[in-house]
C-alpha positions in Angstrom: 170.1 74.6 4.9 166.7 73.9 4.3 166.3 70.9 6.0 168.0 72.2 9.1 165.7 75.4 9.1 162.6 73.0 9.4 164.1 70.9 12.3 164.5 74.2 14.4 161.2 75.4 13.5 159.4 71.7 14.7 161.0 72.1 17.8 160.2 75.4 18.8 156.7 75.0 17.6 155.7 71.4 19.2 159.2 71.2 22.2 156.7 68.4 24.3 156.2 66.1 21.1 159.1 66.6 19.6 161.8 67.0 23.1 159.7 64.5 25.4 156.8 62.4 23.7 157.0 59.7 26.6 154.7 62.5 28.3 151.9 62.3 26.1 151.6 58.6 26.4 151.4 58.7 29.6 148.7 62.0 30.3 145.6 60.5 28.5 143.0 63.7 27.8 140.4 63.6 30.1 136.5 64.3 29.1 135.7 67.7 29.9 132.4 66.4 31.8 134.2 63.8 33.5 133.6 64.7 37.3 130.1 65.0 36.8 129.4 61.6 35.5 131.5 60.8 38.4 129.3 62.5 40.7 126.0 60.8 38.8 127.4 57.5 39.0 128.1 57.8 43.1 124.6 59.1 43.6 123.1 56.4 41.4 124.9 53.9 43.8 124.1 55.3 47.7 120.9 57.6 46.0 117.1 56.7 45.6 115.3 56.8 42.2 112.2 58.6 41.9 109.4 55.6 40.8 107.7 58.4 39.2 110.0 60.2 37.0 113.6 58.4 37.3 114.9 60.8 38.8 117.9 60.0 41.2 117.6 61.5 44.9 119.6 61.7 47.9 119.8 58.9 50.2 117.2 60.5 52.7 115.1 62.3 50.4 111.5 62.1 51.3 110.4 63.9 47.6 111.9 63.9 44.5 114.1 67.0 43.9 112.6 66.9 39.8 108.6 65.9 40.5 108.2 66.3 43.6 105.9 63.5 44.4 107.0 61.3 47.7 109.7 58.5 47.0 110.2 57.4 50.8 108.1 56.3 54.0 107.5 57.9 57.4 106.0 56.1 60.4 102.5 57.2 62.4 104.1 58.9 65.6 100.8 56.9 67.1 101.3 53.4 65.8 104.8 53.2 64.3 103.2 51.9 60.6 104.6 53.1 57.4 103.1 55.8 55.9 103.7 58.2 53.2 105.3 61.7 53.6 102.2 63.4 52.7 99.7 61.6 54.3 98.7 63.1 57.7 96.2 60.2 58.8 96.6 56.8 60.1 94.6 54.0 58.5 96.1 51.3 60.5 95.4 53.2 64.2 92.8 55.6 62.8 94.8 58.8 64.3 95.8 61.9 62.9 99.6 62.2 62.5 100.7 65.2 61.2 101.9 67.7 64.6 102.7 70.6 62.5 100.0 71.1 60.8 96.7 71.9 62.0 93.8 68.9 61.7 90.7 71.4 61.7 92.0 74.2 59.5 95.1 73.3 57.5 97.6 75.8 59.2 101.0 75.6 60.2 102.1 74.5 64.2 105.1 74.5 66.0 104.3 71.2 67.5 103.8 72.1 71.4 100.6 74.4 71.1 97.5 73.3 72.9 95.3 75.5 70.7 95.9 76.1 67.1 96.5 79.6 66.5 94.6 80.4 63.7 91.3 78.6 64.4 91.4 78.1 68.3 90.8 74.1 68.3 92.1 72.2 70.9 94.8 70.0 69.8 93.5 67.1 71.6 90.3 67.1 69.1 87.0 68.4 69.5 83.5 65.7 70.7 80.5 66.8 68.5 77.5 68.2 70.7 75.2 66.3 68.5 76.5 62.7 68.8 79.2 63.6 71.7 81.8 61.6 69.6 85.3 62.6 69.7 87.0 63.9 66.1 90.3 65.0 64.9 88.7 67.2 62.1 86.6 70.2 61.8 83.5 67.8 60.6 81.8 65.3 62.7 83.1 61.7 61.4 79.6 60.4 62.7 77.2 62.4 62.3 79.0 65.2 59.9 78.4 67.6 62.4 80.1 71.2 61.5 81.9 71.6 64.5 84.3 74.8 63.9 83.6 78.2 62.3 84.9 77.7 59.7 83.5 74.4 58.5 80.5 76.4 59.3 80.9 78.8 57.0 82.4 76.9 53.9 78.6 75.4 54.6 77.2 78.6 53.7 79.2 79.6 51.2 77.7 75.9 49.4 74.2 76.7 50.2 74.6 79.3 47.0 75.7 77.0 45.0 74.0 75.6 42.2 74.6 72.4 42.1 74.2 72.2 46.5 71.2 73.0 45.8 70.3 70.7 42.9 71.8 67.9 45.2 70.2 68.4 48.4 66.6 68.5 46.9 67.4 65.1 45.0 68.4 63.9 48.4 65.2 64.8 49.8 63.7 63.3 47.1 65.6 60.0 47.0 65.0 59.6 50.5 61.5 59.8 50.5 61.3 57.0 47.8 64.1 55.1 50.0 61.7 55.0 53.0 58.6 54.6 50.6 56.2 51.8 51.3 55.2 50.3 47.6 52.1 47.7 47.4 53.2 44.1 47.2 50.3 43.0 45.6 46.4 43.8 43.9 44.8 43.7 47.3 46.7 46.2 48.8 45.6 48.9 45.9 42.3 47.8 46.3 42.8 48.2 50.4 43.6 51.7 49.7 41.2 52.9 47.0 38.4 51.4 50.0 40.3 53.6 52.8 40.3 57.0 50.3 36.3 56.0 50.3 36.0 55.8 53.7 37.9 58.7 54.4 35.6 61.0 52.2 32.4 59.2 53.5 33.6 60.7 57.1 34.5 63.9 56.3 31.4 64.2 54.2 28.9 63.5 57.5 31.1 65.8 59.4 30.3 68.3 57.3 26.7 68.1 57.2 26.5 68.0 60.7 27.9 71.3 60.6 25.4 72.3 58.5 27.5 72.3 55.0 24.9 71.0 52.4 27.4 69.8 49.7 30.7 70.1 51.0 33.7 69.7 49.1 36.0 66.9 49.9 39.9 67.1 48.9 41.3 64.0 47.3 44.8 62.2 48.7 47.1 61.7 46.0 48.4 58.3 47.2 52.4 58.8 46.2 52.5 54.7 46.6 53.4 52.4 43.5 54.3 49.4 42.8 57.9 47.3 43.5 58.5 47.8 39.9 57.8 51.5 39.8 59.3 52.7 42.9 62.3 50.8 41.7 62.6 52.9 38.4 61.8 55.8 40.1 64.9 55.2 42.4 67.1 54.5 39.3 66.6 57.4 38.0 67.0 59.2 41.1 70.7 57.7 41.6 71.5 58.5 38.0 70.7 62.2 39.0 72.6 62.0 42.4 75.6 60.6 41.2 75.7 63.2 37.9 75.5 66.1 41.0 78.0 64.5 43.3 81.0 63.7 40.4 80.0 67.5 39.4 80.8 68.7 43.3 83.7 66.0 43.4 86.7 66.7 44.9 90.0 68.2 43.3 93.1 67.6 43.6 94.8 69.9 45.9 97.6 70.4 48.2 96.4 70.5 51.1 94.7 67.4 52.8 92.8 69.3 55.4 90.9 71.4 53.2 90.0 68.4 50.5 88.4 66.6 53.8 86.6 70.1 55.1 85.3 70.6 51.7 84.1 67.1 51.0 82.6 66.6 54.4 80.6 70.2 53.8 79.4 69.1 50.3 77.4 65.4 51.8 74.0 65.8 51.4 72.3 64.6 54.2 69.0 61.8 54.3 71.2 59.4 52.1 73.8 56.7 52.5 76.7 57.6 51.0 80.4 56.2 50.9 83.3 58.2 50.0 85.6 56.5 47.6 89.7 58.0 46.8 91.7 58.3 44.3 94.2 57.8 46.7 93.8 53.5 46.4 90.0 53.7 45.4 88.6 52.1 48.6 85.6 53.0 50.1 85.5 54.9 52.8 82.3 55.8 55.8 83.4 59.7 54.7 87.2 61.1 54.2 88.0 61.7 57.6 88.9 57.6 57.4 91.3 59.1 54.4 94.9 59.2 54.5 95.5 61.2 51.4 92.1 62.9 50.2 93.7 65.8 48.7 94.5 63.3 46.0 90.7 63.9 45.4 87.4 62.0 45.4 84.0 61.6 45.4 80.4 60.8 47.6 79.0 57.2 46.2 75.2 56.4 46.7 74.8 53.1 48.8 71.5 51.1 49.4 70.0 50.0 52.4 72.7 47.4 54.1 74.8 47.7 52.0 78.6 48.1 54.3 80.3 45.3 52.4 83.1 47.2 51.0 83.5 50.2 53.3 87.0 50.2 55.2 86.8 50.3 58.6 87.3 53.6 59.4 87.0 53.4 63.6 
């Protein structure tokens, strides 16, 4: 009685082991995340992997869905070269390439507009009254040249900075030493102290024939020194120029228009500079020779000649 109980009650509890166990063996459980790994493992075969964070992208992805940072190429409209997605300049055929997006101010185009209608540039690039070159941005890629209203006033807004105006009196400064004229030798100190003589001898009989008994004659402070000494002088004027410039270097930011306005409206003028990225640290004549300065950068000091290492940016 017992046994026969316990029969019935194993097969009304478990009827699929118990009446048809064949079914079991062939219905293997499936993992409950099963179709997901599927789903990774297809995208990992057609997808592109994010060289920045791993991350696994569509096919035609041009950023990664995770970081956000660029993971394909675009071509220059211009040229046909590879670029990157967010670069908007050409360094192969030296052209601006981005047709939604304004080059003087940053904004936002349709792509057909002859004017842009935030700032009212000409699409077609603006030529500098100073040196009549032609430019794509709202700086003068020549001359540096402020050649929009805005760039005009972002130029007034630095004037009130500190540091501006700790940098453009160095400037002033190192230029005058650049252009200095130091004595190559003892006879040309000696040429001078004789000319500051002369010079007071002069002014000393003009005087009396004026009828000024004992007149007084300024001294010249002669700002000349030697090779050695103008040379020091110099050093330390670079050390204080470059401390200035990393201090008014530029951020990184979104936008590649506004990192080149506000770079080309911080160069101090009277001294050779360089502008070097963080985009492949080259050396550019200024940032409008850029394709990615929002990545950030800085003004370098050159000396006299010195073009070496400066891309070509035409």
């Amino acid at each position: 009685m017992t046994d026969e109980y316990n029969s019935d009650i194993e097969r009304t509890a478990r009827p699929q082991r118990t009446l048809r166990p064949e079914l079991a063996a062939e219905e293997p459980e499936q993992p409950i995340d099963a179709q997901p790994q599927m789903q990774m493992q297809q995208l990992q075969a057609a997808g592109v992997e994010c060289p920045y964070c791993g991350a696994m992208n569509e096919p035609e992805a041009m950023f990664c869905s995770s970081c956000g940072k660029p993971i394909s190429m675009t071509t220059c409209p211009h040229c046909g070269s590879e670029m990157e997605p967010d670069a908007d300049f050409c360094e192969v055929c030296h052209h601006y390439a981005k047709k939604d997006v304004c080059s003087f101010c940053g904004a936002h185009l349709e792509g057909n507009e002859a004017y842009c209608p935030e700032c009212g540039s000409p699409r077609g690039g603006l030529v500098c009254p100073v040196c009549h070159t032609l430019n794509d941005f709202a700086f003068c890629k020549q001359c540096g040249t402020a050649l929009t209203e805005e760039a005009k006033q972002l130029q007034r807004e630095l004037q009130l900075n500190p540091d501006y105006i700790e940098l453009l009196d160095a400037a002033q400064e190192f230029a005058r030493l650049d252009n200095s004229l130091p004595y190559n030798s003892e006879r040309d100190i000696i040429r001078e102290q004789m000319n500051n003589k002369l010079r007071e001898r002069v002014l000393t009989l003009l005087a009396k024939d004026q009828g000024i008994e004992n007149p007084v004659i300024s001294k010249v402070d002669s700002k000349r020194m030697t090779k050695q000494e103008l040379a020091i002088k110099k050093s330390e004027k670079i050390k204080q120029l470059s401390e200035i410039l990393d201090r008014l270097a530029v951020p990184q930011v979104e936008s590649p228009v506004k990192a080149r306005n506000y770079a080309m409206a911080s160069k101090p003028v009277g001294v050779r500079l360089a502008w070097v990225c963080n985009f492949k640290h080259a050396m550019h004549s200024s940032p409008c020779g850029c394709a990615k300065p929002h990545l950030g950068g800085k003004w370098v000091i050159l000396g006299k000649g010195n073009n070496t290492e400066i891309k070509d940016d035409k």
